[in-house]
N, C-alpha and C positions, 0 to 999 in steps of 0.2 A: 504493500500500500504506500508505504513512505517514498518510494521510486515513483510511482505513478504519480505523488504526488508534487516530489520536484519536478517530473518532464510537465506535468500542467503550468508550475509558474515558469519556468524555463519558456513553454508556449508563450506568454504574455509579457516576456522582456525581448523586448528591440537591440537590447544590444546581441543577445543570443542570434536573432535570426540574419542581424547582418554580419555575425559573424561564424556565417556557417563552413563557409570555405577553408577557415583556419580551423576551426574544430574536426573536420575530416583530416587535414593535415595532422594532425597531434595526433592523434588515433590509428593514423596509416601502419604504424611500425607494428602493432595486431596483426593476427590472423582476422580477417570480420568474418564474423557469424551469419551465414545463410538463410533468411528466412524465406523460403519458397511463395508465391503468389502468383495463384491463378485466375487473370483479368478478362474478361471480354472488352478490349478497346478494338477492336471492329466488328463492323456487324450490327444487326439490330440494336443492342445494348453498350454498343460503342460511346456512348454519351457518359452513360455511368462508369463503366471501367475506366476510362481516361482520366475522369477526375477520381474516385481510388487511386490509381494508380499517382495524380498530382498528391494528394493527400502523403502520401506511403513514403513517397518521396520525400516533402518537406519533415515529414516527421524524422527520417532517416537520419540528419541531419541537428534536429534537436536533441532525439534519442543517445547520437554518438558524442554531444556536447556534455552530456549528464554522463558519463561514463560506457554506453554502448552495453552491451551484457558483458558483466563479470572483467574490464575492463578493456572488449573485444568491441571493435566498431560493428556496427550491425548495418549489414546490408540485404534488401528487400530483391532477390531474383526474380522479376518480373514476369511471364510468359503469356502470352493474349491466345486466346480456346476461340476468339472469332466468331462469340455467341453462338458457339457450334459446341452440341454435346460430345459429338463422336470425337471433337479435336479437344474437348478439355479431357477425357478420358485417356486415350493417346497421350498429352503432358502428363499426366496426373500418373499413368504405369512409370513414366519415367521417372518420376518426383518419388514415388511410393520405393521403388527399387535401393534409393539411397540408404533407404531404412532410417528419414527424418523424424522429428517429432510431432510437428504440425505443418501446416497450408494453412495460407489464407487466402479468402477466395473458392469459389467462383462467382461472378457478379448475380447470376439470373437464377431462378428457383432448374430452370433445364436441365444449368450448369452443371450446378452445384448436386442434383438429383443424382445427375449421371455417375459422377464420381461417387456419392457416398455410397451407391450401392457395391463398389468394391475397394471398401473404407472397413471391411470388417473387423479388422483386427488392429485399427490405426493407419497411417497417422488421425493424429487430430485434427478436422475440417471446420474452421471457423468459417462456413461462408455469409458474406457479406448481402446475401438477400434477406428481409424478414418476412419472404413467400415460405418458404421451407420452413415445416415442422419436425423435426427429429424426432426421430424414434429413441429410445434407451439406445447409446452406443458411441460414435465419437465424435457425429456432425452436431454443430454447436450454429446459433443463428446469431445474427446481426441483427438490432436496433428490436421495434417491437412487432412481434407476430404480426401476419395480415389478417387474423381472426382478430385480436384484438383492435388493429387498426377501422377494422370494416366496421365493427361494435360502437367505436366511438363514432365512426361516420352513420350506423343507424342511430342512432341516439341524435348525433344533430342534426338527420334531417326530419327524425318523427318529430321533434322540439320544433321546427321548422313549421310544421303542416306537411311536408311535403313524402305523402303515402302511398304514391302510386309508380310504384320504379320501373324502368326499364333497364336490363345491363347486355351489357356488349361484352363478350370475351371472346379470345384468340382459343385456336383448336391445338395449340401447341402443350407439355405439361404446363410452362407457367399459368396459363387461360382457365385450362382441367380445373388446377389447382384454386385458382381465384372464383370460378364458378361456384365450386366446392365449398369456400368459405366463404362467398357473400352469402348463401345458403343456411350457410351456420350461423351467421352471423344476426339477420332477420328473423332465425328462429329464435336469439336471445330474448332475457325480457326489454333491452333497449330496443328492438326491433317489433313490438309488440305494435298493429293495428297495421303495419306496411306488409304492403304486396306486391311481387312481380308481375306486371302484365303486359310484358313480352320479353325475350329469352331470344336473343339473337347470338350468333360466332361467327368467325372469319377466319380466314388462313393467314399469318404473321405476312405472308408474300401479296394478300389479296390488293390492288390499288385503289377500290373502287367497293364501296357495301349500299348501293343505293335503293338494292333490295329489303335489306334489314332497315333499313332507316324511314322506308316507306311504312313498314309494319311498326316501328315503334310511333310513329309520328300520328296512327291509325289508333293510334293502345290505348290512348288517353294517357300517358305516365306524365308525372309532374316533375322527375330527375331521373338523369341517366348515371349511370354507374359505367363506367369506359374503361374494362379493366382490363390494360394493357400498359405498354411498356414501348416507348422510342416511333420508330417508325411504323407501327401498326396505332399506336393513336393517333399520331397525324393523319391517317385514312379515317378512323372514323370521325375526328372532327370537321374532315373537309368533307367529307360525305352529310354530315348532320347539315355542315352549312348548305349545299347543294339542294338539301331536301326541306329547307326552311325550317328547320326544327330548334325551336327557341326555349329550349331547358337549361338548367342547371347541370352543370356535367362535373361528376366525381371520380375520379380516376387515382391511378397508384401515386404515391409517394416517389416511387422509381422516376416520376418523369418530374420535378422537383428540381432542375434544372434549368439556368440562368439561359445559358444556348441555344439547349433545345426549346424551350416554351419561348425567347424571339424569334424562332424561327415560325412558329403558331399565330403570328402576331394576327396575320391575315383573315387567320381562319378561325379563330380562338371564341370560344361563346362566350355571353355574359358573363357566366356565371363559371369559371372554371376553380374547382373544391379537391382538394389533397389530404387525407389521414396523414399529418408529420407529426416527428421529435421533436424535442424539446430544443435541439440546436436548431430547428426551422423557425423558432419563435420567439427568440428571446423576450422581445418587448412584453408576451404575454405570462411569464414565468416570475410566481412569488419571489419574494428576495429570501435567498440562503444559498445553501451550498451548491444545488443545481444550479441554477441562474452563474454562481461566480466560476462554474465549469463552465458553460456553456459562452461567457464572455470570455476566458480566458482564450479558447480557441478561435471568436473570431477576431480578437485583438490581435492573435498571431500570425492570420491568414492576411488583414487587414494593412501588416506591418509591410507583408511583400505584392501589397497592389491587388490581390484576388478575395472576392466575395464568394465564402463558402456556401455551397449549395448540397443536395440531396448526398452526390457520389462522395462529398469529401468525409460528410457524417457518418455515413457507412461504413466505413474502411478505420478510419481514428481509434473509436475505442476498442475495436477486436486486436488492432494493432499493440498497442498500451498494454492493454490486457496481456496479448502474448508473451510480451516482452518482459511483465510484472512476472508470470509462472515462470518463465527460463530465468530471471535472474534469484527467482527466489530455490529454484530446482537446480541450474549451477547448468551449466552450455553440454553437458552432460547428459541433460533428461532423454528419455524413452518418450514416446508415445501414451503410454499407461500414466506414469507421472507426472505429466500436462494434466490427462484428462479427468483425475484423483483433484488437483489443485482446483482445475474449473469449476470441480460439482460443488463444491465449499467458497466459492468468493463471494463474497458478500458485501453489502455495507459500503458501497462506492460511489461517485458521485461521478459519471462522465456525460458527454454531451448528448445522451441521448434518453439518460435517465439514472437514477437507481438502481445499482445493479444488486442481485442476490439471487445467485445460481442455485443456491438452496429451496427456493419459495419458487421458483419459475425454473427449472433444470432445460439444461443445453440452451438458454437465452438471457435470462439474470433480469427481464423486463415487463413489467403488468401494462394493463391496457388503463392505468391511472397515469402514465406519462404523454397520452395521444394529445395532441392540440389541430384542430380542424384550421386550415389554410388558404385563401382566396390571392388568386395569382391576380395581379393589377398592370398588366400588358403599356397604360400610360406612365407609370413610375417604374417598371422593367421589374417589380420587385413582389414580393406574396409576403399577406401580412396574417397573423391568428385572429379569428373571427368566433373562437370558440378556447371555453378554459381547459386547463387538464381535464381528460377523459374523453372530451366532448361537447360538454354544458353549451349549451347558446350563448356567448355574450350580449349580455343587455343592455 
């Protein structure tokens, strides 16, 4: 804990980050420590893995200022799977072969699917989606579940009035998956008096859904749920525009993104609504020790000109995190001794919430850290329109 907590204020000192270049220096004469990371920076989910992968990077740099593990500079082996299952499975035999301790990574619930099902025996898979729900074993999730994520998004649009859904998913697993859990999620008691009434899918490659758009625009729904990721929402919001369909549209966290959503400038609806972290919100977060995490990291990102967005929150505290187990396990650890240390962390304060791997196993995060998000296409920026959980703000 005490390490994680020097790299947090390390994060929010300027003279640290402009003196990153000498801190690699001092540290060269190490062996640096490896740690494996599998990205999708191209490809559909090329939006998210590129900024991971910025994240990973800058952090690289803070990390080896504060001592690196065990006084070894740590450096982050990047490799991009190209939002391609079959190609993060393929890196991930050759990562597995080394007999590491951990991964981190893969950016997309596909990804990261693909690999953990020949993750049996270790290493440890912290991936950076919070689509993925682990089973008892060694895949570990990023940020908050999309079951709890969707929970807080039914909660505020029943708080809303708005009872009549319509959702759009991809026939990919990530879509499966998100079909699955907005499912779960409306059967909650937040979810109570909302109905779907119409259930449209598309293929991630489709350009064009102006069939489903027609059927929802026919359904009477009073919001869309748009649960997709990268270049498959941009088809369904240019296709909603196409079809005049003038709803509120909710969609992933995933697409939380400075880049990509100015690229939606054109086509972007009224009302575009995100389930985020606590690091997508600051202004909306009580004063204590979340909030003075959660500044700490964008004072840091701030120092070197970049506004941190969905992919950099992602990637941070599984990073941190890693880094806390090896240095506390010694450059040493196994597979098994990572994932011993993770079932027990508890009581932490990072950018995306309260962790306690005890109370919430293989994630460390309740769906009391969601805060609901409205993207503002004229100020380029998305701001909290809802408290922890979900509540309406009034």
């Amino acid at each position: 804990m005490k390490q994680i907590a020097r790299l947090l204020r390390s994060c929010a000192a300027l003279a640290l980050i402009t003196g990153l270049a000498a801190s690699n220096a001092n540290a060269a004469t190490a062996e640096p420590y490896e740690i494996n990371v599998i990205l999708s920076q191209t490809g559909s989910a090329a939006f998210l893995g590129s900024e991971e992968a910025t994240a990973l990077q800058f952090l690289e740099g803070v990390v080896n200022k504060d001592g690196g593990i065990f006084g070894r500079p740590v450096k982050f082996v990047i490799q991009d799977d190209q939002s391609n299952p079959q190609t993060a499975v393929q890196i991930f035999n050759g990562i597995q072969a080394k007999k590491v301790p951990l991964v981190l990574g893969s950016s997309i619930v596909a990804t990261c699917s693909a690999i953990a099902a020949i993750a049996k025996d270790g290493p440890v898979i912290y991936c950076f989606s919070p689509g993925v729900h682990p089973v008892p074993g060694y895949l570990y999730s990023s940020s908050i579940s999309t079951l709890d994520l969707l929970t807080a998004s039914a909660r505020y649009l029943r708080e809303r009035g708005l009872k009549k859904i319509a959702i759009v998913t991809t026939t990919d697993a990530t879509g499966q998956e998100g079909e699955r859990t907005i499912d779960a999620a409306l059967a909650t008691p937040e979810g109570i008096g909302e109905t779907i009434v119409a259930r449209d899918h598309m293929n991630v490659t489709d350009i064009s859904i102006a069939a489903q758009m027609a059927h929802i625009k026919a359904s009477g729904a009073q919001a869309l749920i748009a649960w997709a990721t990268g270049t498959p929402l941009a088809t369904i919001l240019r296709s909603a525009q196409d079809a005049g369909l003038d709803l509120p549209v909710l969609t992933s966290s995933g697409n939380l993104s400075y880049s990509e959503l100015r690229g939606f400038t054109s086509f972007a609806p009224r009302e575009l609504l995100f389930p985020a972290s606590p690091g997508d919100a600051p202004a909306e977060l009580p004063h204590g020790a979340l909030k003075n995490s959660v500044a700490a990291f964008v004072n840091a990102f701030k120092a070197t000109g970049t506004r941190p967005d969905q992919g950099h929150t992602l990637s941070w505290d599984p990073a941190l995190i890693a880094i806390e187990a090896l240095n506390k396990l010694g450059p040493n650890a196994g597979a098994a001794d990572v994932k011993k240390y993770l079932d027990s962390f508890h009581n932490w304060n990072g950018i995306n919430g309260q962790y306690d791997f005890r109370a919430v196993p293989q994630r460390g995060l309740g769906p009391g850290n969601v805060i609901i998000v409205k993207w503002n296409a004229a100020t380029d920026s998305w701001s909290g329109v809802s408290k922890l959980g979900g509540e309406v703000l009034r």
